[in-house]
C-alpha positions in Angstrom: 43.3 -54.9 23.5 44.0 -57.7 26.4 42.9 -55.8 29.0 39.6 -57.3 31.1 37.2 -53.8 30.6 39.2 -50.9 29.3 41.9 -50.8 26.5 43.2 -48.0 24.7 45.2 -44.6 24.7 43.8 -43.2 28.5 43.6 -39.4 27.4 41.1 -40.5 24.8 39.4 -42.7 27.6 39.0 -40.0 29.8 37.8 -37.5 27.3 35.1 -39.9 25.7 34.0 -40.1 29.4 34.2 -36.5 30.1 32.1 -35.9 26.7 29.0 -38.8 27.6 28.8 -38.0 31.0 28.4 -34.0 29.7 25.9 -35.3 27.2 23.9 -37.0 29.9 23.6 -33.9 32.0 22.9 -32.0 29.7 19.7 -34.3 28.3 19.1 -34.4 31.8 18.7 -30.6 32.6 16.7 -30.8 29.4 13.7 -32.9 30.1 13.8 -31.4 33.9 12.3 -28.4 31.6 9.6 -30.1 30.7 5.8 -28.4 31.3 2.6 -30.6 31.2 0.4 -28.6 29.9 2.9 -27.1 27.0 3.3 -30.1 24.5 5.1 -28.0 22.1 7.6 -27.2 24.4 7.7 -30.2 25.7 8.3 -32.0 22.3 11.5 -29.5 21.5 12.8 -30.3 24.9 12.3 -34.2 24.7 13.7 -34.3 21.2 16.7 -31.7 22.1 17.9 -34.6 24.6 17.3 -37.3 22.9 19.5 -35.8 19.9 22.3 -34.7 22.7 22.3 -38.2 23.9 23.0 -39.9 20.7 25.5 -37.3 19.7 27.3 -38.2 23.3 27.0 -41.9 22.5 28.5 -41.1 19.0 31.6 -38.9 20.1 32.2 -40.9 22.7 32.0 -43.7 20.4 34.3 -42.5 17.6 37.1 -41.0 20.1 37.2 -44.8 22.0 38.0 -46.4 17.9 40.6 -43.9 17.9 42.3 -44.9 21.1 42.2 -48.4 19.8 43.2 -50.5 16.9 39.9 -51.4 15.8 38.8 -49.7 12.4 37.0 -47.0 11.7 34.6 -47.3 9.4 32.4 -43.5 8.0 29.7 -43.5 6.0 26.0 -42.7 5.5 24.9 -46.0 7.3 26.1 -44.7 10.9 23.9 -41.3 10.3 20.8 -43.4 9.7 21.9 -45.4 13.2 22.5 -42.1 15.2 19.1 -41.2 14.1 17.8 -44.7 15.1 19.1 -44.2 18.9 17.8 -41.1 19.3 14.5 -41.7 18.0 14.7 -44.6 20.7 16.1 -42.3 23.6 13.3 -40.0 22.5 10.5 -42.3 23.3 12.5 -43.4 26.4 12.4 -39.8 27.9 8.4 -40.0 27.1 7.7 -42.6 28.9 9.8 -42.0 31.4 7.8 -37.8 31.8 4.7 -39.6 31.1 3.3 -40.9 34.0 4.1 -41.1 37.4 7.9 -42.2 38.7 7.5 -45.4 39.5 9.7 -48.1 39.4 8.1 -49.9 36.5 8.6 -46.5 34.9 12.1 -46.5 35.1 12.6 -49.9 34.3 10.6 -49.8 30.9 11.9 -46.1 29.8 16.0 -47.9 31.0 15.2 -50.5 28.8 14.4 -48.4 25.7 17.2 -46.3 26.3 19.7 -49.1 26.8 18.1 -50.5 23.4 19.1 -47.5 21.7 22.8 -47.0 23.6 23.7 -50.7 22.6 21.8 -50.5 18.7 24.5 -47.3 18.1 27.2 -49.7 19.6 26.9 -52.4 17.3 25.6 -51.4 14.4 28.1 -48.7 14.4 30.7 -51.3 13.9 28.9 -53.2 11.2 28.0 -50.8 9.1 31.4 -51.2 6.9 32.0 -53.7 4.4 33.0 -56.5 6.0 33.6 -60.8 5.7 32.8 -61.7 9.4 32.4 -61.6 12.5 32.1 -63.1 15.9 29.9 -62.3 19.3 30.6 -63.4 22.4 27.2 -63.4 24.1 28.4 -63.5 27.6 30.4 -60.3 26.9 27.1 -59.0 24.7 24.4 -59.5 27.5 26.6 -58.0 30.1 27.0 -54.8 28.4 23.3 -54.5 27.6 23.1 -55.2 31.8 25.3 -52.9 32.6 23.8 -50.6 30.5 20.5 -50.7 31.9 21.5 -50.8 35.6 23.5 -48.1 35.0 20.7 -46.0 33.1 17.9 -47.7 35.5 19.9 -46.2 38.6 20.4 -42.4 37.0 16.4 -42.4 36.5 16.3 -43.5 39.9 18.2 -40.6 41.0 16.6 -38.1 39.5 13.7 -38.8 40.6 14.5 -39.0 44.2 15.8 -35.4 43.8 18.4 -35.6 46.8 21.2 -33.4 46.9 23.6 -33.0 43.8 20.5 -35.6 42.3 21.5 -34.2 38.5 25.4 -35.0 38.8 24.9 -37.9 39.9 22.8 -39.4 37.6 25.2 -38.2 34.8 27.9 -39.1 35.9 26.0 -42.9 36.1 24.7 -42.6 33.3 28.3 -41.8 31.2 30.4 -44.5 33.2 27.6 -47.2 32.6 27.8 -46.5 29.0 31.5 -46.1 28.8 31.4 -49.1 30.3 28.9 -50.7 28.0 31.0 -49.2 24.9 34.6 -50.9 26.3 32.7 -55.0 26.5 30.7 -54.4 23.5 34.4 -54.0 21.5 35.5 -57.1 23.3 32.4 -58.7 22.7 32.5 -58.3 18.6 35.4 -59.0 16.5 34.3 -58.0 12.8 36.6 -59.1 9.6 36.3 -56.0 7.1 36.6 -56.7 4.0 38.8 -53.3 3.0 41.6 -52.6 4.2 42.4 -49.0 5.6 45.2 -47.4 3.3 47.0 -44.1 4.7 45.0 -41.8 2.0 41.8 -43.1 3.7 42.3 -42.9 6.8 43.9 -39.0 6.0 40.3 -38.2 4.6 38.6 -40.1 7.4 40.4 -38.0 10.0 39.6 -34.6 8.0 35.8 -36.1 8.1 36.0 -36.9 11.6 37.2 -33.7 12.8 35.1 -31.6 11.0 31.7 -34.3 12.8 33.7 -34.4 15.9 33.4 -30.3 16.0 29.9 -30.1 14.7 28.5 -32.8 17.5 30.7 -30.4 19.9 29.1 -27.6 19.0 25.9 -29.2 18.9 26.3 -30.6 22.3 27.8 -27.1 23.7 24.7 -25.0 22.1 22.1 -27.4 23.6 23.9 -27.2 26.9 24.5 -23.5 26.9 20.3 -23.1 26.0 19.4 -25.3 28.7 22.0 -23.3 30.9 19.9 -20.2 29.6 16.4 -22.0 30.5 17.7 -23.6 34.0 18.6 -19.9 35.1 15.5 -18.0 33.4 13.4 -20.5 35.5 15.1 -20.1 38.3 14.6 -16.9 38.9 10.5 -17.1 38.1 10.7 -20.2 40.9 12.7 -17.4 43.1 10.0 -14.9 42.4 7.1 -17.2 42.8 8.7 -18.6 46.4 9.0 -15.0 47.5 5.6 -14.5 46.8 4.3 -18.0 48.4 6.7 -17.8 51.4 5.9 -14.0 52.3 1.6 -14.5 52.0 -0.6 -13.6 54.8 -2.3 -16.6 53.7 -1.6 -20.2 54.3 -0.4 -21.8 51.1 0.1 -25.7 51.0 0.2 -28.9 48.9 -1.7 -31.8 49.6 -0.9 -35.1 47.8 -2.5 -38.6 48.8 -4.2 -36.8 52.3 -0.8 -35.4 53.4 1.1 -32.4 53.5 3.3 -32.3 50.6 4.5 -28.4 51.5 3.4 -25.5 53.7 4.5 -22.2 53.4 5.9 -20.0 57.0 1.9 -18.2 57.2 0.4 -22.4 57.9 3.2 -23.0 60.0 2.6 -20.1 62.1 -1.7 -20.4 61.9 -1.4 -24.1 63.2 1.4 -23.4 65.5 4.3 -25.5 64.6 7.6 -25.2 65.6 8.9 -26.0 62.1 8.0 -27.8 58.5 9.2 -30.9 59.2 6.7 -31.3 62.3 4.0 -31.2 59.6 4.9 -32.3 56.2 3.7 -35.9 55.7 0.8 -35.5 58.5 -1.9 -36.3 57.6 -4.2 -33.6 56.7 -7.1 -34.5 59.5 -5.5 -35.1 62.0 -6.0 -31.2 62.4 -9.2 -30.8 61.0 -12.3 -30.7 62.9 -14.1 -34.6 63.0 -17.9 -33.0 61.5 -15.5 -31.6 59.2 -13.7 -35.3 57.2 -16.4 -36.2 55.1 -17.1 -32.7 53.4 -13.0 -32.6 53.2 -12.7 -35.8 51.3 -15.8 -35.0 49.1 -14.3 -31.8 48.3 -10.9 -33.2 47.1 -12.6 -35.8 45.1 -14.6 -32.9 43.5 -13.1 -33.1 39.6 -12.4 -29.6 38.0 -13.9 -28.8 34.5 -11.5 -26.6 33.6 -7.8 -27.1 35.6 -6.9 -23.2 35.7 -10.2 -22.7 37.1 -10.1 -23.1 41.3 -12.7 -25.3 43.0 -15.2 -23.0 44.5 -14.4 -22.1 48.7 -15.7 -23.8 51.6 -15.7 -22.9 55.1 -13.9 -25.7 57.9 -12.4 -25.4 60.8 -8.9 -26.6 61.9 -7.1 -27.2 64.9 -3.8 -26.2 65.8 -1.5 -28.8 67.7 -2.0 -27.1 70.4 -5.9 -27.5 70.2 -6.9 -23.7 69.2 -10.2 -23.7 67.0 -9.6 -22.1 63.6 -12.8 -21.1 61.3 -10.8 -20.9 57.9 -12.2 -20.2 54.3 -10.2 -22.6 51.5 -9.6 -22.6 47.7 -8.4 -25.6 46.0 -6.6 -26.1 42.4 -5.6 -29.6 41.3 -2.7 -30.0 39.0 0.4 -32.6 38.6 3.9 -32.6 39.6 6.5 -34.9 38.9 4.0 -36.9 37.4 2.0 -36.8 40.7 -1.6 -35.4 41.5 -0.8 -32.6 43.6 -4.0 -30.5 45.2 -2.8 -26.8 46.1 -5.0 -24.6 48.4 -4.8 -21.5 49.8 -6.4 -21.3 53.5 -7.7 -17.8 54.7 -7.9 -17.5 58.4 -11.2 -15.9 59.0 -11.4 -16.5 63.0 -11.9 -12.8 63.6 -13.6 -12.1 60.9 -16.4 -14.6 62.2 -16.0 -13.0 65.9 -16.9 -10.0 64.1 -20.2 -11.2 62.5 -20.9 -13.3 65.4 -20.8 -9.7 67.3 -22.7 -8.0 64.9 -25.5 -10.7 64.5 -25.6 -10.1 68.2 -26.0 -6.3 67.6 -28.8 -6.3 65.6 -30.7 -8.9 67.7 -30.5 -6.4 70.7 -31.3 -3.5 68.0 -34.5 -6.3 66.5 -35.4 -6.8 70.2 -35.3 -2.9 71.4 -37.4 -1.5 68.6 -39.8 -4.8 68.9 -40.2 -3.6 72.7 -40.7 0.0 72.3 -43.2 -1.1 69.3 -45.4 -3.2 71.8 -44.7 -0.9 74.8 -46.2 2.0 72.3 -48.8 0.0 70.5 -50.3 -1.6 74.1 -49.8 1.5 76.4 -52.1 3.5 74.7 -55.6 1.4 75.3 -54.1 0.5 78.5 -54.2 4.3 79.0 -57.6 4.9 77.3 -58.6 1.5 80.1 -56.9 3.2 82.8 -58.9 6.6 82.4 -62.6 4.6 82.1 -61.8 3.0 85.0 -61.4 6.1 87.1 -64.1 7.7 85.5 -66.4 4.6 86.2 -65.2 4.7 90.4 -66.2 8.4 90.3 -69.3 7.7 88.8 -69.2 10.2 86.4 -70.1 9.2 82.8 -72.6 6.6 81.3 -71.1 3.2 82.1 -72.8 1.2 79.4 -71.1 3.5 76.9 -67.5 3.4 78.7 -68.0 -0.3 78.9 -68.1 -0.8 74.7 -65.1 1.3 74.7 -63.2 -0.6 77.5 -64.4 -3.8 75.2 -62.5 -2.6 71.8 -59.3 -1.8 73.6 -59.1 -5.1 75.3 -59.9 -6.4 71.6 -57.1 -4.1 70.3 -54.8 -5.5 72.9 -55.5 -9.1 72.3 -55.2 -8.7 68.4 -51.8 -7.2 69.1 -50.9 -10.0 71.3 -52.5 -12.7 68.9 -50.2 -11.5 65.9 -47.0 -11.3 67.9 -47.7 -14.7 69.0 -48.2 -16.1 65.0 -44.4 -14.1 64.7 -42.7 -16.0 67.7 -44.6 -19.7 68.3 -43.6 -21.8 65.6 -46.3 -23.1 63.7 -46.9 -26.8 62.9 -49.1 -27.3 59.8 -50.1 -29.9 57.6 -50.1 -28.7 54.3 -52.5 -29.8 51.3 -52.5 -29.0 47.7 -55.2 -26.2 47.2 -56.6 -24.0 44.3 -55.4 -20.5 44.6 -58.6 -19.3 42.7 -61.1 -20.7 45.1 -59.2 -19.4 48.1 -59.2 -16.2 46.3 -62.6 -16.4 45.4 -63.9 -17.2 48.6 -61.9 -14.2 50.2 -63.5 -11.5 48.2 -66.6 -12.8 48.8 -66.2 -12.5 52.7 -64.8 -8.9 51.5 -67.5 -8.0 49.1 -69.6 -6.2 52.1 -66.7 -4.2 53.5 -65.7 -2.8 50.2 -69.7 -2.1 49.0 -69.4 -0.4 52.6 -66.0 1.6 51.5 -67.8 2.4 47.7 -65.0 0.3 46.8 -65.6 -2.4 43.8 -63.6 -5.4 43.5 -62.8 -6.9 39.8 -61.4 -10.8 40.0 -60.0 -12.3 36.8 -58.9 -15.8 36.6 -58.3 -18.4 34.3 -60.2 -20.9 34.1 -57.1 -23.8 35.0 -56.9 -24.8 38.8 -53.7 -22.9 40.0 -52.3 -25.5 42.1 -50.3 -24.4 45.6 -49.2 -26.4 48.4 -49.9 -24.7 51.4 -52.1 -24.3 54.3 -55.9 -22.7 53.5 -56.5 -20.4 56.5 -53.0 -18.9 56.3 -53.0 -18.2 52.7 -56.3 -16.9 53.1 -55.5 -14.6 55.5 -52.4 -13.1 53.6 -55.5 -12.1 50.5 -57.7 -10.9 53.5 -54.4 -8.6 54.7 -53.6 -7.2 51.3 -57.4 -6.9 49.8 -58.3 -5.1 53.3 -55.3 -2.7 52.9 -56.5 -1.7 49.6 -59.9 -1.0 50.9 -58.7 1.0 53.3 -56.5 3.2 51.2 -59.2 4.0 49.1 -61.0 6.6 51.2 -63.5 8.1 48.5 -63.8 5.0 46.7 -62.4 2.8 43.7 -61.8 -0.4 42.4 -59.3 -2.9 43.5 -58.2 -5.3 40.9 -57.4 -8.8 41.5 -55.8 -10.9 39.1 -54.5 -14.0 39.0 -52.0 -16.6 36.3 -49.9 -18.9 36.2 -46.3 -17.9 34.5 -43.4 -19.5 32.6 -41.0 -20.1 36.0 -43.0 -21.9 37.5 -45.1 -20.2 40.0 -48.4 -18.5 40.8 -48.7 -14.6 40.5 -51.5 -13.2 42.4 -51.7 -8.9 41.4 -53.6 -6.6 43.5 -54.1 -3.1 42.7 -56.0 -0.4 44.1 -56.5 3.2 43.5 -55.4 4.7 46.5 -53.4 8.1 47.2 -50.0 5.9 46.6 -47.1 5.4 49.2 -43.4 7.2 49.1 -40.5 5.2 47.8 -39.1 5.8 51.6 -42.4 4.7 53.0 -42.5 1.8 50.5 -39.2 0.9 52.0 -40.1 0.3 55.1 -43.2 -2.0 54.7 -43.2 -5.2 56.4 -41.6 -3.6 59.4 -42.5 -4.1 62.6 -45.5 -1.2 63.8 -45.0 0.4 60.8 -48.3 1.8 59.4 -49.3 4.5 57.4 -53.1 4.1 58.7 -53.7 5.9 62.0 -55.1 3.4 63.6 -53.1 0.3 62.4 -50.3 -1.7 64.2 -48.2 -2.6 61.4 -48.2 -6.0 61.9 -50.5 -7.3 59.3 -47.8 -7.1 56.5 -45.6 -8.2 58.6 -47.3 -11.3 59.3 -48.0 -11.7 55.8 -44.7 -11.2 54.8 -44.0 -14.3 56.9 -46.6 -16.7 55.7 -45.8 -15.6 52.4 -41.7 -16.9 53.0 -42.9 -19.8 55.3 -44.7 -20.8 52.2 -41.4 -20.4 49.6 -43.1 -17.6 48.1 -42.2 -13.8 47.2 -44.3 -10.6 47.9 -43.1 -7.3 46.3 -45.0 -4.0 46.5 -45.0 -1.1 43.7 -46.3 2.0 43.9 -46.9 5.3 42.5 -48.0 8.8 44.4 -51.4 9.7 42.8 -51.7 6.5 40.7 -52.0 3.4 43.6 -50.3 0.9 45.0 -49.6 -2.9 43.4 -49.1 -6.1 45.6 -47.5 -9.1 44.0 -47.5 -12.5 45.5 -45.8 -15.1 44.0 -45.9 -18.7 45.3 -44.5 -21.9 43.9 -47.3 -23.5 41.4 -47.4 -27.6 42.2 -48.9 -30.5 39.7 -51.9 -31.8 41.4 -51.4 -35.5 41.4 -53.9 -38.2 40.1 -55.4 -39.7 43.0 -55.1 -43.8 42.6 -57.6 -46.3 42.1 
């Protein structure tokens, strides 16, 4: 008992090491188990190593009295203080798998667990009856200090996760507290007030055994579970790291704007010679400049559900050695260790976008072809009709005032082919103005009115009596009703009545119906309208719809066409319906 730290029987010594620095790893191995999102699990986990601790403390506790001459005292006092350290080591391991490991983190969640350690120390050996006793507070508040640099440096440890990181800390962990158990029984000398007889101490030994076995076997089970757990979630991490490591596509984890982890497919897309050369770069440093600020709003985009992954975007990267990748990425936030990890999954799409590029390219050359042969067809043929009047007007044959009218409508023909073409290809600058869709309306079937009474065609308008409101531009617009309305004349070859009617609907925009009473047009011709030179007239170019199908989308509207063989065909325009606003003053 004169010894400066350690007194006693050594075998005992060694053993009540061998038992705390077991309990430690074990508690250890048990909150490494813990899952964020499972707090049920997480709570049997937490409270399975806090009660290991305090049973380590305990044993190791009971087994130094007995390789001393101090007394040992056993009643129902110490269960309530066993309970009171664990409850302590309990909310020490929360706060420690709270938050973030940080340093005040480990100094708050050390000082709650050396708290506890020193609480079952003491009042261990004050629970008996006793007369007095005496503290030396030198010896006190350097076993609380030892204590907590001991437990401070094992959180420390773990969570720098170097090699052998979990024997380490417990074997910290038990000699700081072996350490803090040897001054704290130099520190207090009590005075009990009984005196231990042989009988007791017989049925104290029989008691102590029989809790000496039961915290042993409590200690064992809890070890051999985690055991159980540590394996079982080894091999999921095995399977899950074949899976990651042997993707065609780039897996990594970002944390603060750096590469936290990249699996062998990033390493070979941004051609590095190994994972060192990129983990802790900085993530754009390889990604294209127009490319940052999308990047960072991305990351800072919060998810609304965190299984759920941020939707894809489309950047492109460049590998160090300055290769241009077009890449498609996915991005799922979550926490490890406490930190906000962001884990995405980069698709190299390069070829994929060579492909398109090519194909867009394809049908350009395919657009441009049939556009040519289209004009080439539609222009050759009054340059024929031209070409034959002219050789019949150097022959003088023929009545040349009569050849003359017919030379006229070709050239018209031509230069109404030319003019619509032109509306196709020039971009148009127009100022647009808000304008009733009824008066435009009304105003075209009025210009109309003598080409259908011509036809033996009536046209029926219906309108409400609101202004529908449009924003657009008046001559354009009108010529789209002239387009249609004409069309449905035309189809009508023994007569009818086209049907124009006009509303304003629930969604928001104008719908503009016209109907006529035609013969009807084929689902495979319907197909094809807006085409380029298609027609089903014989002597139209086709590219009347199609330039109304373009002022229509110029204008944010929609035109669909409906028909029926026998029964007619339906137009639909629908354009976006505006709120006129109040003119001031």
């Amino acid at each position: 008992m004169n010894h400066p730290i350690f007194h006693g029987n050594p075998y005992y010594l060694i053993l009540s090491l061998f038992i705390m620095c077991y309990a430690s790893y074990t508690m250890l191995s048990m909150i490494e188990q813990l899952k964020p999102r499972e707090r049920v699990d997480s709570f049997n986990w937490m409270a399975g190593g806090a009660a290991v601790f305090g049973l380590g403390l305990w044993t190791m506790h009971i087994i130094s009295l007995l390789s001393s001459d101090y007394m040992i005292v056993i009643n129902w006092s110490m269960l309530l203080v066993l309970i009171a350290c664990a409850a302590i080591t309990y909310l020490s391991i929360l706060q420690l798998k709270k938050e973030e490991f940080t340093k005040g983190r480990f100094a708050l969640s050390a000082i709650m667990m050396a708290i506890g350690a020193n609480l079952l120390q003491y009042l261990s050996m004050l629970s008996g009856s006793f007369i007095a006793f005496e503290m030396n507070w030198l010896l006190f508040a350097l076993s609380f200090l030892v204590s907590l640099a001991g437990t401070y440096l094992a959180f420390y440890l773990l969570g720098k996760k170097q090699v052998k990181y979990k024997l380490k800390s417990s074997l910290v962990l038990g000699l700081s507290n072996m350490i803090m158990h040897q001054l704290g029984m130099q520190a207090l000398t009590v005075e009990y007030r009984d005196i231990l007889s042989t009988d007791k101490l017989n049925d104290y030994l029989l008691l102590l055994a029989f809790m000496l076995g039961v915290a042993t076997l409590l200690i064992l089970s809890f070890s051999l579970t985690t055991r159980f757990a540590s394996n079982k979630y080894n091999q999921i991490d095995l399977r899950y790291k074949l899976l990651v490591e042997n993707s065609m596509d780039t897996i990594a984890l970002i944390s603060g704007g750096k590469w936290e982890y990249m699996n062998r497919a990033g390493i070979r897309m941004f051609e590095v010679q190994s994972e060192k050369d990129i983990i802790g770069m900085d993530i754009y440093s390889l990604l294209d400049e127009k490319h940052h600020s999308e990047m960072a709003a991305w990351l800072e985009t919060v998810q609304d559900d965190e299984a759920a992954p941020i939707k894809p975007i489309e950047l492109q990267w460049r590998t160090v050695q300055g290769k241009l990748l077009h890449t498609e990425i996915v991005r799922a936030s979550t926490t490890f260790s406490g930190k906000q990890i962001e884990q995405v999954i980069i698709r190299d799409i390069s070829e994929r976008k060579k492909n398109e590029e090519l194909l867009i390219n394809s049908e350009k050359l395919y657009v441009a072809g049939q556009l040519a042969a289209g004009i080439a067809h539609e222009i050759r043929n009054p340059l024929t009709s031209l070409k034959g009047f002219l050789q019949l007007i150097a022959s003088g044959r023929g009545n040349k005032e009569d050849f003359y009218d017919i030379m006229k409508s070709e050239l018209v023909r031509i230069e109404s082919i030319v003019s619509e073409l032109l509306m196709l290809s020039k971009p148009q600058i127009y100022e647009l103005a808000f304008k009733d869709a009824r008066q435009m309306m009304t105003e075209t079937v009025n210009l109309l009115e003598t080409q259908a009474i011509l036809h033996n065609v009536i046209i029926e308008f219906h309108a409400g009596d609101k202004p529908l409101w449009v924003m657009g531009v008046e001559n354009q617009l009108k010529q789209v009703f002239i387009n249609v309305i004409k069309n449905a004349i035309e189809a009508m070859q023994n007569g009818g009545v086209v049907k124009i009617s006009m509303s304003h609907d629930e969604d928001g925009t104008v719908n503009i119906r016209i109907q006529d009473q035609g013969s009807g047009i084929s689902k495979e011709q319907l197909s094809k309208i807006g085409q380029p030179f298609y027609t089903t007239k014989d002597k139209g170019t086709g590219l009347g719809l199609m330039v109304t199908y373009k002022i229509v989308d110029n204008h944010k509207g929609q035109i669909t066409a409906e028909s029926e063989i026998g029964t007619g065909t339906t137009f639909i325009i629908r354009l976006p319906y505006y709120e006129q606003p109040i003119p001031s003053g």
